[in-house]
Rosetta silent file (secondary structure, phi, psi, omega in degrees, C-alpha in Angstrom):
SEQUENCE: XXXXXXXXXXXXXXXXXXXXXXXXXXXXXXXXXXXXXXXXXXXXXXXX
SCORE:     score description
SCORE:     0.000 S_00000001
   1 L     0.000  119.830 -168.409   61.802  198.171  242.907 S_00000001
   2 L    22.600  -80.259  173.075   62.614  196.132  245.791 S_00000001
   3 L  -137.647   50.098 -174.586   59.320  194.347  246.608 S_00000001
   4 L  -154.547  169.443  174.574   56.881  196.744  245.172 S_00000001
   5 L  -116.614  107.244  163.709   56.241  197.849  241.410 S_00000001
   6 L   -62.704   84.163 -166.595   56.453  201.699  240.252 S_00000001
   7 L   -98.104  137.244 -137.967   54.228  202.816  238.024 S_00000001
   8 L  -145.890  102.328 -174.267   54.676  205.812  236.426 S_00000001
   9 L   -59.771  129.730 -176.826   51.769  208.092  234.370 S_00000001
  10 L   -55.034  -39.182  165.982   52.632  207.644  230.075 S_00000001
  11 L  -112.270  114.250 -168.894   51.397  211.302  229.961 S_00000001
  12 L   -71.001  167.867  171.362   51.528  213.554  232.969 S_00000001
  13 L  -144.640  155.345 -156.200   48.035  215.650  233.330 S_00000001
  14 L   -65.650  155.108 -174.987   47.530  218.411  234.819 S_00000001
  15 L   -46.314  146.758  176.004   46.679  218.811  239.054 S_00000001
  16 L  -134.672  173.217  171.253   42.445  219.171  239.372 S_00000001
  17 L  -153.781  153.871 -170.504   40.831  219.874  242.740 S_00000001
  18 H   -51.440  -34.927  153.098   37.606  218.966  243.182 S_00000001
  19 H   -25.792  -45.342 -175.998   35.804  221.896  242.579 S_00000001
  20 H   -67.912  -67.499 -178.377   36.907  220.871  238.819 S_00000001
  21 H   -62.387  -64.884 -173.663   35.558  217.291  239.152 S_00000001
  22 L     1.867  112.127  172.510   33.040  217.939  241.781 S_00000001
  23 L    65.803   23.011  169.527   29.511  216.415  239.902 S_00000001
  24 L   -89.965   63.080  142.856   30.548  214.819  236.579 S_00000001
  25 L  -146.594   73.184 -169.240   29.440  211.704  237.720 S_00000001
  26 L   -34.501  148.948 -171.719   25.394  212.281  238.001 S_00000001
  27 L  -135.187  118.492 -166.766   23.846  210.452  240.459 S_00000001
  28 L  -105.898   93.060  178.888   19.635  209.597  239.587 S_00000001
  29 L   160.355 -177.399 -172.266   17.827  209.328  242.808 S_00000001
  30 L   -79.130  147.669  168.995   16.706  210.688  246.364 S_00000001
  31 L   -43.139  152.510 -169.311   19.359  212.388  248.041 S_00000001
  32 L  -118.951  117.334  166.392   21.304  210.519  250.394 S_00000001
  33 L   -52.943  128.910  171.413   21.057  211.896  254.192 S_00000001
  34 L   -11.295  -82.686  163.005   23.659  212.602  256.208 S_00000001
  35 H   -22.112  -44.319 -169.073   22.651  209.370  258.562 S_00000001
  36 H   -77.591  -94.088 -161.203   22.728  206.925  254.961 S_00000001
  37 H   -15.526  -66.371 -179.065   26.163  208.091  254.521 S_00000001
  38 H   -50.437  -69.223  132.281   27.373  207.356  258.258 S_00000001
  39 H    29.447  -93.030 -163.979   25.200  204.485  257.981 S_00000001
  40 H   -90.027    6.925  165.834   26.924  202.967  254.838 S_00000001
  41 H   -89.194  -55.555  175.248   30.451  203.637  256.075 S_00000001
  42 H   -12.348  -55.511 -166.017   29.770  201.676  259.462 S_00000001
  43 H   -67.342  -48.401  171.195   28.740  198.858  257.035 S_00000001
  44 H   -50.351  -48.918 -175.631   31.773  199.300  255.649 S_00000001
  45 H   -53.992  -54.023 -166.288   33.983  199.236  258.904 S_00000001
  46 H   -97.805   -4.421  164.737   32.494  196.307  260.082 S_00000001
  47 H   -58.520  -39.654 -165.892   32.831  194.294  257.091 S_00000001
  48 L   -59.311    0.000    0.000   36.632  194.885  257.199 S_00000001
């Protein structure tokens, strides 16, 4: 489609909201603080 591609799901599925998702994907270790978080977006920011 003009200078882009459309992709389209083979099977639609139904809407989730995160509640629904929210902690299937375990995470094994100390909690990460508030600070780590800010922290590892910064790191992020300034890579870009």
């Amino acid at each position: 489609m003009g200078d882009g591609i459309l992709l389209k799901p083979k099977k639609p599925f139904p809407e989730t909201k995160l509640d629904d998702v929210a902690g299937c994907l375990k995470y094994q270790g100390k909690p990460k603080t508030l600070e780590d978080m800010d922290n590892a977006i910064r790191q992020g920011v300034e890579k870009s």
